[in-house]
C-alpha positions as CSV (number, residue, x, y, z in Angstrom):
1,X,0.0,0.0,0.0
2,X,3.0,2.1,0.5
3,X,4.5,1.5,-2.9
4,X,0.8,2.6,-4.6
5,X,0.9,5.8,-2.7
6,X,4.3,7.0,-3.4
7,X,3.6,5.8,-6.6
8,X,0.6,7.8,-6.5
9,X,2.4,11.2,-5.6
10,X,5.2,10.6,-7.7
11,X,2.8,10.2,-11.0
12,X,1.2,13.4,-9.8
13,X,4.4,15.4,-10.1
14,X,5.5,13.8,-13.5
15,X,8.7,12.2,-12.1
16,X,8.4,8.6,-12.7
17,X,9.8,7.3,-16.1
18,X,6.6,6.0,-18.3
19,X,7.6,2.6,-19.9
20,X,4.2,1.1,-20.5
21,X,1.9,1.7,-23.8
22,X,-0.6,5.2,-23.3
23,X,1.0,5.9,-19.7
24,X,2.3,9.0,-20.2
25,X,-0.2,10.3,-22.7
26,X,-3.8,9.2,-20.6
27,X,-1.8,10.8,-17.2
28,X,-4.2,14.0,-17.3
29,X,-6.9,12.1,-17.5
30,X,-5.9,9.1,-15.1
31,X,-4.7,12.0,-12.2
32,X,-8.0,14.4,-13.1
33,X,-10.4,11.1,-12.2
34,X,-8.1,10.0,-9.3
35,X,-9.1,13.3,-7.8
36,X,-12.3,13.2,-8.6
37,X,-12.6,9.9,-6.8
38,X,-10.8,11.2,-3.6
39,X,-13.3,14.2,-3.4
40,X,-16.3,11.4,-3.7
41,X,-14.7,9.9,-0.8
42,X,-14.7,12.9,1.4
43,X,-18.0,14.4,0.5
44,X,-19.7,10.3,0.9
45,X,-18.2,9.9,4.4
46,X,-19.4,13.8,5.5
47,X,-22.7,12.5,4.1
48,X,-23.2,9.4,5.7
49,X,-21.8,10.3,8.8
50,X,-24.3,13.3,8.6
51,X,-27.1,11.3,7.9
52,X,-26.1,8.8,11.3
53,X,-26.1,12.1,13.4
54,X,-29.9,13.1,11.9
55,X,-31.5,10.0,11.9
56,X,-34.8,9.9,13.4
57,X,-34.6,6.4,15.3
58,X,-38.6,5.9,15.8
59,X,-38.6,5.3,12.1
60,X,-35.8,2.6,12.5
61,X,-37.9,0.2,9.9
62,X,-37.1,2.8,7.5
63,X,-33.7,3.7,8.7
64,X,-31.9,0.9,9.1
65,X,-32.5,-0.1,5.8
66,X,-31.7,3.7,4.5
67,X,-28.1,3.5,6.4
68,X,-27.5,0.2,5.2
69,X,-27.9,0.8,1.3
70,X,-26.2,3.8,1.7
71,X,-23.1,2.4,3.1
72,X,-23.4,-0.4,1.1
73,X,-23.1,1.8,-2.4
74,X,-20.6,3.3,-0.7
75,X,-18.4,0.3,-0.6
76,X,-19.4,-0.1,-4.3
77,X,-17.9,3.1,-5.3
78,X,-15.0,2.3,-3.3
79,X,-14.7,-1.0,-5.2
80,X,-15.5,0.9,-8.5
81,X,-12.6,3.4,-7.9
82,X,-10.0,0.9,-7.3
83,X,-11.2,-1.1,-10.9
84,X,-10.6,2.8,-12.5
85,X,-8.3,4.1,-10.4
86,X,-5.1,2.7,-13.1
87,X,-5.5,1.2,-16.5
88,X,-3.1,-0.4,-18.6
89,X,-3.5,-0.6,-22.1
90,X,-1.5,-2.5,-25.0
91,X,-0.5,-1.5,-27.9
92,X,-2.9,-2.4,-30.5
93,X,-0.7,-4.4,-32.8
94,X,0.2,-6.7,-30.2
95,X,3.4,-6.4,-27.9
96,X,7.0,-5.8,-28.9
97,X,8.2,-9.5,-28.3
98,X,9.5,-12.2,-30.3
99,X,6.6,-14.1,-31.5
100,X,7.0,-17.8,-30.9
101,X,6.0,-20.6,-33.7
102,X,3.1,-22.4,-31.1
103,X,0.7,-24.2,-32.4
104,X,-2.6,-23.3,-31.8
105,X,-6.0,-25.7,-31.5
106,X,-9.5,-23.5,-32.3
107,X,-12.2,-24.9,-30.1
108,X,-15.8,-23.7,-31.2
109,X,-18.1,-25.3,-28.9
110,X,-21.2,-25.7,-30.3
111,X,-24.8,-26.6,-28.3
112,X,-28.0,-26.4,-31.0
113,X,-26.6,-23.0,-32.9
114,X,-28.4,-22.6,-36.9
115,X,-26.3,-24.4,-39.0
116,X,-26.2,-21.1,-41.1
117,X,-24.6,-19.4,-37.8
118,X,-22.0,-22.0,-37.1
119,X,-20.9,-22.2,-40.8
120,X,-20.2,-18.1,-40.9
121,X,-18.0,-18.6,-37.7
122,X,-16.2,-21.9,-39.2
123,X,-16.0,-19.9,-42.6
124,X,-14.0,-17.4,-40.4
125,X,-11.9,-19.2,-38.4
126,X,-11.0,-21.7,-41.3
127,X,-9.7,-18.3,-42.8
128,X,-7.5,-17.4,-39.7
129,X,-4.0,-16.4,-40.9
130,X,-2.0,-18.5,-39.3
131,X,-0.2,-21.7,-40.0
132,X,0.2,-23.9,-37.3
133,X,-3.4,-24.1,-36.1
134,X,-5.5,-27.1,-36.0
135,X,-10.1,-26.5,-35.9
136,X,-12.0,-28.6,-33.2
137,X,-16.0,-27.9,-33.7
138,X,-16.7,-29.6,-29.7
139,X,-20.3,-30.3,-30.7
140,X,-23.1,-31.1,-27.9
141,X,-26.0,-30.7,-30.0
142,X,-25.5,-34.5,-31.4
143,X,-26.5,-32.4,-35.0
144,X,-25.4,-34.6,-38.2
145,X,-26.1,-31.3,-40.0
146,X,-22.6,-30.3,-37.8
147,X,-20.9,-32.9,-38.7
148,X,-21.9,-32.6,-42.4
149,X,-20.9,-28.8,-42.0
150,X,-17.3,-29.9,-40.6
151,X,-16.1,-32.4,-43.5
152,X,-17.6,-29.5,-46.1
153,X,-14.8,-27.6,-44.1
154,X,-12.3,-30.4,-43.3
155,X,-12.2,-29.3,-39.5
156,X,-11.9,-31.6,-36.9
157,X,-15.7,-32.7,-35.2
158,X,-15.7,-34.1,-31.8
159,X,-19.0,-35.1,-29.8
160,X,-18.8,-36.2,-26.8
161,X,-20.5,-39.4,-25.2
162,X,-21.9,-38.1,-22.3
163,X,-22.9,-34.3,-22.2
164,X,-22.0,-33.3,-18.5
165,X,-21.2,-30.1,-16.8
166,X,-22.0,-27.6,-20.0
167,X,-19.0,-25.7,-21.8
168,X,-17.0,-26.6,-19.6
169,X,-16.9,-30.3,-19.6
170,X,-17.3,-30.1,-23.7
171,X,-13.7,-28.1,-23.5
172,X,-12.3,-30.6,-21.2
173,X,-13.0,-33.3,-23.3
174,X,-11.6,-32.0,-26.6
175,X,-8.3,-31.0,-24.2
176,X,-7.8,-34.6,-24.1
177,X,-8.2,-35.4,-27.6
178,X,-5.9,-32.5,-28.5
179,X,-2.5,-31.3,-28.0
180,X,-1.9,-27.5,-29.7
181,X,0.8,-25.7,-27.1
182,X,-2.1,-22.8,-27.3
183,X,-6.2,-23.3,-27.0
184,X,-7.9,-20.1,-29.0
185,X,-11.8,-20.2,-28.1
186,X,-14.4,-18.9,-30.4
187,X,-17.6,-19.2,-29.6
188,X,-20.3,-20.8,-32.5
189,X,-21.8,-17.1,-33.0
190,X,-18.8,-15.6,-33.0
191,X,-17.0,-14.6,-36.5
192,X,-13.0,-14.3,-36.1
193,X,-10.8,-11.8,-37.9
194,X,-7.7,-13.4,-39.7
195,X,-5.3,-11.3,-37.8
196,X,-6.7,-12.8,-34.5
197,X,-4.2,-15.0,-33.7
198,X,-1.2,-13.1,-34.7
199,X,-1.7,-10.4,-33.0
200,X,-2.0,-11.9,-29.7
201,X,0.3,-14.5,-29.7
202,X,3.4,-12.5,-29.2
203,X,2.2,-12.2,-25.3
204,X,2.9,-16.1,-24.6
205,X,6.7,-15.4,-25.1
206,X,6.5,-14.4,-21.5
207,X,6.2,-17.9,-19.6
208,X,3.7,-16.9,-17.2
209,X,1.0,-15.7,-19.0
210,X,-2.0,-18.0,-19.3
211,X,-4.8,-16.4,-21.0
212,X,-5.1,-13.4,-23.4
213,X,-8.7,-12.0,-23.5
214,X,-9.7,-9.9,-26.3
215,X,-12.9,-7.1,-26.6
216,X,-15.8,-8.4,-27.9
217,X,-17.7,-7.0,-30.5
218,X,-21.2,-7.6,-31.0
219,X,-24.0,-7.4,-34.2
220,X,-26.3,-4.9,-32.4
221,X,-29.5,-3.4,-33.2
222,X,-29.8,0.3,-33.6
223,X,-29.7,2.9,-30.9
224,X,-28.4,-1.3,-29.2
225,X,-30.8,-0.5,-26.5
226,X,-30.2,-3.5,-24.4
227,X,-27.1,-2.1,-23.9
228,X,-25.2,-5.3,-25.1
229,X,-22.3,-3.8,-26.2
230,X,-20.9,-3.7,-22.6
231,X,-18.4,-0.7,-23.5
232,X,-17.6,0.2,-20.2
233,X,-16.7,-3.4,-19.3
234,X,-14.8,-4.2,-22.3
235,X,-13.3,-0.6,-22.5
236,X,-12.6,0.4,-18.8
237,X,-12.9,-1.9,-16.6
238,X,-11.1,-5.0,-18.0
239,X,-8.1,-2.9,-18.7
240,X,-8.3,-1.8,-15.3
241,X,-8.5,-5.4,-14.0
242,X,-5.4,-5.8,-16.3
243,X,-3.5,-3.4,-14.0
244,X,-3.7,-5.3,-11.1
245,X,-3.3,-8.8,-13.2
246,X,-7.0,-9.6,-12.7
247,X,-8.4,-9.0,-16.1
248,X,-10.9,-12.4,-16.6
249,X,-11.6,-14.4,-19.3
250,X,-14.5,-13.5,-20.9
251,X,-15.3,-17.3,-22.8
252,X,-14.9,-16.5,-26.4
253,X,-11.7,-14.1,-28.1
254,X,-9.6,-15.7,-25.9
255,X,-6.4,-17.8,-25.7
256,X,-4.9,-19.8,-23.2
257,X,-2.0,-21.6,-22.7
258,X,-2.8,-25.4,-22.3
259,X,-0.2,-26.2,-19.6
260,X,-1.7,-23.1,-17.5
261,X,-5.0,-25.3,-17.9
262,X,-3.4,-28.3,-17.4
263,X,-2.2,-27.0,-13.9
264,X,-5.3,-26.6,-12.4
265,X,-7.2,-29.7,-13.6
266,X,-8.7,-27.9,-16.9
267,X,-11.6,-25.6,-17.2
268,X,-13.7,-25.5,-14.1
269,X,-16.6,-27.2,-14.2
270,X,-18.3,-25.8,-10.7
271,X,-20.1,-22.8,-11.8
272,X,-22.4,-22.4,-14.9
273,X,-19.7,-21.1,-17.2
274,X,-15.8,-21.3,-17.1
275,X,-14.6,-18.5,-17.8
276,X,-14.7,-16.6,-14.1
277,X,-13.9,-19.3,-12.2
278,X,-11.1,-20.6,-14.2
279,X,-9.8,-16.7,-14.3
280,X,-9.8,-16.4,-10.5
281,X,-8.2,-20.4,-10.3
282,X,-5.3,-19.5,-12.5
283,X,-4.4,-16.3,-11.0
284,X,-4.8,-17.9,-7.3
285,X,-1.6,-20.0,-9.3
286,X,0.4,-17.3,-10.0
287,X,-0.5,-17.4,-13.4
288,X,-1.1,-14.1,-15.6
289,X,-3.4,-12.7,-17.8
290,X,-3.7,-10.0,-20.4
291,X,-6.8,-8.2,-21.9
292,X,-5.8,-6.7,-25.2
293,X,-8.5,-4.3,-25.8
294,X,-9.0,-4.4,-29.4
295,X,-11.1,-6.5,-30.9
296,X,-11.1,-9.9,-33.4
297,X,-14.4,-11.5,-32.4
298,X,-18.1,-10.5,-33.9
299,X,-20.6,-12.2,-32.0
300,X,-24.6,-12.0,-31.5
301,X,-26.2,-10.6,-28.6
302,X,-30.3,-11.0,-27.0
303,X,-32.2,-8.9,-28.6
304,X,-35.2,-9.6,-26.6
305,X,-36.4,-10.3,-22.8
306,X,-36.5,-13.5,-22.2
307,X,-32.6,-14.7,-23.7
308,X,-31.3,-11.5,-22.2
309,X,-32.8,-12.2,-18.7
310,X,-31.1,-15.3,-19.2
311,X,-27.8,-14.5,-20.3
312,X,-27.9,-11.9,-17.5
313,X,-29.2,-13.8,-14.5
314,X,-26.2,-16.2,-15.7
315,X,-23.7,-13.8,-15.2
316,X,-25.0,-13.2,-11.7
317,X,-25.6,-16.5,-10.2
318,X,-22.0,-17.5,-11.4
319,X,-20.4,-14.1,-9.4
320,X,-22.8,-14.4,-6.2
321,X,-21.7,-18.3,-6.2
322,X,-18.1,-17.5,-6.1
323,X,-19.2,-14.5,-3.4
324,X,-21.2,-16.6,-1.4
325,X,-18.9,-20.1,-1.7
326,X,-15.3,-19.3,-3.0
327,X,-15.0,-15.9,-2.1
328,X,-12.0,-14.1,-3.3
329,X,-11.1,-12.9,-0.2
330,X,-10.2,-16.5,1.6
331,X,-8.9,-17.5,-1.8
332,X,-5.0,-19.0,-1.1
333,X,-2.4,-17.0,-4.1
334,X,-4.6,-13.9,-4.4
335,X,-3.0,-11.0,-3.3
336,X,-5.1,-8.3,-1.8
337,X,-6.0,-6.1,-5.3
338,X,-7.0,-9.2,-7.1
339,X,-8.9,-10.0,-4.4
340,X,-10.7,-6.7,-4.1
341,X,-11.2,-7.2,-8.5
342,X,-12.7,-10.8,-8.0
343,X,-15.0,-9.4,-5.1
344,X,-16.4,-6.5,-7.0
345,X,-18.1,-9.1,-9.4
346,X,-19.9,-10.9,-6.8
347,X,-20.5,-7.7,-4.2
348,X,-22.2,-5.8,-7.6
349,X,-24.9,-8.1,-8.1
350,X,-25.7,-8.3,-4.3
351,X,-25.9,-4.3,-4.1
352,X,-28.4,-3.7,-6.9
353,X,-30.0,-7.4,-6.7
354,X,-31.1,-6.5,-2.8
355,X,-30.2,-2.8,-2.2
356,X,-31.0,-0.5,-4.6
357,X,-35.0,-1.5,-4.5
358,X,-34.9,0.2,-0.9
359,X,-33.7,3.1,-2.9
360,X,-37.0,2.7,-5.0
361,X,-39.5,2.1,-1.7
362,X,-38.1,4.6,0.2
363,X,-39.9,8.0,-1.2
364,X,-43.4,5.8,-1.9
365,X,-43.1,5.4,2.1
366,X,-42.4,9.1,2.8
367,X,-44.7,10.6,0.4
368,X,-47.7,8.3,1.8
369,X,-47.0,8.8,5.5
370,X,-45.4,12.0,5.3
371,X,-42.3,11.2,7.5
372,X,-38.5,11.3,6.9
373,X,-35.9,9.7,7.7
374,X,-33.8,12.4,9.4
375,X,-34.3,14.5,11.9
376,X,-33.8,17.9,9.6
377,X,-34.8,20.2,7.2
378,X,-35.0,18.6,4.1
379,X,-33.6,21.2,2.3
380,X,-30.3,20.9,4.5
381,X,-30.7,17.6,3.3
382,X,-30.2,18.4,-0.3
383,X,-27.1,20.9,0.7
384,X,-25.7,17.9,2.0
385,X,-26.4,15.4,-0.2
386,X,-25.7,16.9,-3.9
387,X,-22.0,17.4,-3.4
388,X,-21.4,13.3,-3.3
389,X,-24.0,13.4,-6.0
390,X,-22.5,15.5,-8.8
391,X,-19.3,14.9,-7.3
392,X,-19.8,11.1,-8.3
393,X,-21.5,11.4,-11.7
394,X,-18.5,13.7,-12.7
395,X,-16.0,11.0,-11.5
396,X,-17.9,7.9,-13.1
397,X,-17.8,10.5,-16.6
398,X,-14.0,11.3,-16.4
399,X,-13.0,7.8,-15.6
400,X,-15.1,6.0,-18.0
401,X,-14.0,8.0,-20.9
402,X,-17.6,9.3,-21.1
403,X,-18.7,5.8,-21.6
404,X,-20.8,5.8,-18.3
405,X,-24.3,7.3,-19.2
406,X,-27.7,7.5,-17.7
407,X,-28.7,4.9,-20.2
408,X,-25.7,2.7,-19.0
409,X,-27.3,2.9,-15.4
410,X,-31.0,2.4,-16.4
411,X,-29.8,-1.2,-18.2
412,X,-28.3,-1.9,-15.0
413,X,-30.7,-0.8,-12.3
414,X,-33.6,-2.4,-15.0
415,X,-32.0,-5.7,-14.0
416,X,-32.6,-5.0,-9.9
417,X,-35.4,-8.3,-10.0
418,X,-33.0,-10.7,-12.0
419,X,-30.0,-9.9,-10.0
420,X,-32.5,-10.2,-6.8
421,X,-33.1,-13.5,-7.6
422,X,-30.1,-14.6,-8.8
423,X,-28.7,-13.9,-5.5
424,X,-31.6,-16.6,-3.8
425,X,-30.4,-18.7,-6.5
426,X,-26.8,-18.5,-5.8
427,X,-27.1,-18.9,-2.0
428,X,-29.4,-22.1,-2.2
429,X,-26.6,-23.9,-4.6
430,X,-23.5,-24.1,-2.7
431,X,-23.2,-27.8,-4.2
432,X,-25.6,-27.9,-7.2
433,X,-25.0,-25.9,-10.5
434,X,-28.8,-24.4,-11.2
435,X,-30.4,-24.9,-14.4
436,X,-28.8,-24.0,-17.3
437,X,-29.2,-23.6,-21.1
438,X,-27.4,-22.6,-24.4
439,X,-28.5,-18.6,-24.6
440,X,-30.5,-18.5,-27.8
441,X,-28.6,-17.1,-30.9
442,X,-31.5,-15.8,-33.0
443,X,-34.7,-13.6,-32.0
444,X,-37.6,-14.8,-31.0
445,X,-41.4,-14.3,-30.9
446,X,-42.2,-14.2,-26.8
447,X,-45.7,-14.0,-25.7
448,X,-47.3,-10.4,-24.0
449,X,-47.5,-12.4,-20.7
450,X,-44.1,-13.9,-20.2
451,X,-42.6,-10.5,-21.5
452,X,-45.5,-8.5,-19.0
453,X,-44.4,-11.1,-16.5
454,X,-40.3,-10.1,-16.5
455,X,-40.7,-6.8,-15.9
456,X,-43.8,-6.8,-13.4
457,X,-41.9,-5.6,-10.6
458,X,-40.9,-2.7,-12.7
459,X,-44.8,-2.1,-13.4
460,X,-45.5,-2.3,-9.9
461,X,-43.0,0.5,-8.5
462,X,-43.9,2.7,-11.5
463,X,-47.5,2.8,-10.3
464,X,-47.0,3.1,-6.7
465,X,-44.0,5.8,-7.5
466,X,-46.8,7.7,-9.7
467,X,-49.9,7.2,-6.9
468,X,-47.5,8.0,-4.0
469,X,-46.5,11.4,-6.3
470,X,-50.1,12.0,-6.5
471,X,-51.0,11.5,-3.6
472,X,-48.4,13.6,-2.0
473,X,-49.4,16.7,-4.1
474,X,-52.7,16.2,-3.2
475,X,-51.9,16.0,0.7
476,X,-49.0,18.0,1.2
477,X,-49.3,21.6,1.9
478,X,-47.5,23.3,4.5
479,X,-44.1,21.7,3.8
480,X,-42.6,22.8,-0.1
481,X,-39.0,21.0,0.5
482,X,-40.1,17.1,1.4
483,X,-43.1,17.3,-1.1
484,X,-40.1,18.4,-4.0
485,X,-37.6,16.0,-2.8
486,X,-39.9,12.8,-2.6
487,X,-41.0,13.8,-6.0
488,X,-37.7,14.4,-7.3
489,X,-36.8,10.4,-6.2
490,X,-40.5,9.1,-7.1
491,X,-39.5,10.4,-11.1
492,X,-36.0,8.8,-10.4
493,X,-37.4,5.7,-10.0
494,X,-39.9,6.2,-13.3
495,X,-36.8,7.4,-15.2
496,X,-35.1,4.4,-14.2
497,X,-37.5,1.9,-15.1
498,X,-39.4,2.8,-17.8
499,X,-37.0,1.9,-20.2
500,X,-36.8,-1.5,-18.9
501,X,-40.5,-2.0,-19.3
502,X,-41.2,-0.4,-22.9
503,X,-38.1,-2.8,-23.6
504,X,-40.3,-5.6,-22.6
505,X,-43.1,-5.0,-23.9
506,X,-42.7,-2.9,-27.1
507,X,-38.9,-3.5,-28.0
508,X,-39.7,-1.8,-31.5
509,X,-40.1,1.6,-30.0
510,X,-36.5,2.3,-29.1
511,X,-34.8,-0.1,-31.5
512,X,-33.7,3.2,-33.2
């Protein structure tokens, strides 16, 4: 901790000699969010510690839970600065090194895909500039159409016997019947650029690295209002997971090397997709990783409720299992920053799964029994309170490269009933992987009542938000500052959610 801080004050003078790729250039910016983040900190812990000095106790039902979000966002941010806080980018034609001859195997696991799908992605990889590659299609679908598709190609087509523990199990298996130095995985919807492998190679000329994860890229809808491009993951935060060697495997656009696998048994097979959990395994091994931000993958993404609920709540029950079971923080060969990068997964989901609906309630409460939660004027309320608040959304802009937008947050908050329960989910299967299936590949026609049905909580605070704001206007007379306030969060919480629900329901009016 030492080391960071003189580090810290030494980059903020300019007197430390900038080896790595961007460093020097991206200073302004990485010392202008830095202080940013430090001046969140202050003005959070003046707030909080305000708000424990006002609290009106006889509403404890009401504060308790207030406190308790609000710390617990707190910790978030905190968590959130230290992803942001560095970065470390590579250059984008790969690294200065001698590149090594390896020889490469190209697993494309494949699970009930369109034949049309999986023959663009083998048209692709077959056309991977590289000589020293061998193509595995790992097919679990049992499809003769597959196998047709892989002698048309003259690629290798494996199926296993028994189809046990997903992805993960189907990469094991071809492992065994393969022997390439280096494993590239491309996913069945996924189309790979020639240059893939050439570019990233170079980084296994340093023995310690194990994986290389690249960006994905994504065929999106216009306006991609599902907000599958994942920019500030892919553009932000991996690379600044790559600072502290905890950049993650993302399942597809990646390489590994096979005797980094071979240390720790293969891919893991415990959660519902490998790629976290064999991340956080190798690194607790003293392995490496790197993420090389550009990108050599074109994938498809949901474009409608019920896959992206799926893909989503997938995500989630995989972090909140390693949160719950293998946290990162009693994981042996982490050191203390991976540790705080593996948390953050788990430790997000739990915060807007459970906590941020408080955040939702909350006004509906005050505005129909016209109490709050401190003991003060609301308006010193507000003095207190906005400094953390513009303080934070000008740190989240600066460090995000602009990247983090209101409609960023409303994809994430939308989420609030998925990630709630994905957290039941994940604390009710220490032992047993839940339910799982292939995400579908290709849009589909969902009825009104199962899309009604996946955002009804949404529906539900809407209406009470907009009855509690009526309500209030219609009751509250002698006191101008809670009656604003309340109605201020009450239209937060439509803002939010709206999105979500036309989304749902009538996808075609914002697929612009």
């Amino acid at each position: 901790m030492g080391r960071k801080i003189k580090y810290w004050i030494d980059d903020l003078r300019g007197r430390i000699d900038y080896r790595r790729y961007g460093e020097k250039e991206r200073r302004k910016s990485r010392i202008s969010g830095q202080i940013f983040f430090i001046a969140v900190g202050f003005a959070a812990t003046f707030y909080l510690s305000w708000c424990v000095l006002n609290t009106q106790w006889r509403y404890w039902y009401a504060a308790v839970p207030f406190l308790v979000t609000e710390v617990m966002f707190f910790i978030l941010f905190l968590l959130w600065a230290n992803i942001l806080w560095n970065k470390r980018y590579h250059r984008p034609e790969g690294p200065l090194l001698e590149k090594k001859n390896f020889s490469v195997d190209i697993f494309i696991p494949v699970c009930g895909e369109p034949i049309e799908i999986i023959s663009d992605t083998l048209a692709a990889a077959v056309d991977i500039d590289y000589q020293r590659k061998k193509i595995f299609v790992l097919d679990d679908g049992d499809d003769d159409g597959v196998e047709a598709l892989c002698r048309q190609f003259q690629v290798h087509y494996l199926c296993r016997p028994v189809h046990d523990n997903r992805k993960a199990g189907n990469l094991n298996y071809a492992l065994k019947l393969s022997s390439g130095e280096l494993v590239l995985i491309i996913d069945a919807d996924h189309e790979a650029r020639p240059e893939i492998i050439s570019r990233i190679i170079g980084y296994f000329s340093l023995d310690k690295i194990a994986f290389v994860q690249t960006n994905q890229q994504f065929k999106l809808p216009p306006g991609d209002p599902w907000g599958n491009a994942d920019k500030v993951f892919y553009n932000v935060m991996q690379p600044g997971k790559d600072y502290d060697n905890a950049a993650i495997s993302c399942g597809s656009g990646v390489m590994y090397r096979r005797s980094a696998l071979k240390s720790i048994g293969g891919f893991c097979t415990w959660n519902l997709v490998e790629d976290l959990t064999t991340s956080m395994l190798l690194h607790s091994k003293g392995w490496r990783s790197v993420y090389h931000s550009q990108g050599y993958t074109r994938g498809t993404a949901p474009q409608e409720i019920i896959s992206h609920v799926k893909q989503r709540r997938q995500w989630a029950v995989d972090s909140l299992r390693l949160f719950y079971w293998d946290n990162p923080f009693f994981k042996k060969g982490l050191n203390f920053y991976q540790r705080l990068q593996y948390f953050q997964f788990g430790y997000h989901y739990l915060v807007f799964g459970i906590f941020l609906p408080i955040f939702f309630i909350l006004p509906i409460w005050a505005l129909f029994t016209h109490n709050f939660m401190l003991e003060t004027p609301v308006w010193r309320y507000c003095l207190v309170r906005l400094p953390y608040f513009l303080l934070y959304m000008m740190s989240n802009k600066i460090t995000t490269d602009r990247l983090h937008s209101f409609k960023v947050f409303q994809a994430q908050a939308g989420l609030f009933a998925v990630y709630c329960q994905a957290n039941f989910a994940a604390l009710f299967s220490k032992n047993r992987v839940p339910h799982y299936t292939v995400t579908n590949k290709t849009p589909r026609r969902r009825g009104i009542w199962s899309r009604i049905y996946r955002c009804l909580p949404h529906i539900i605070l809407v209406l009470l938000s907009v009855v509690a704001g009526v309500y209030g206007l219609m009751t509250i007379k002698h006191d101008t500052w809670f009656l604003l306030v309340n109605l201020f969060w009450v239209s937060w919480t439509v803002m939010i959610l709206w999105r979500f629900i036309v989304l749902s329901i009538r996808p075609e009016l914002l697929a612009k």
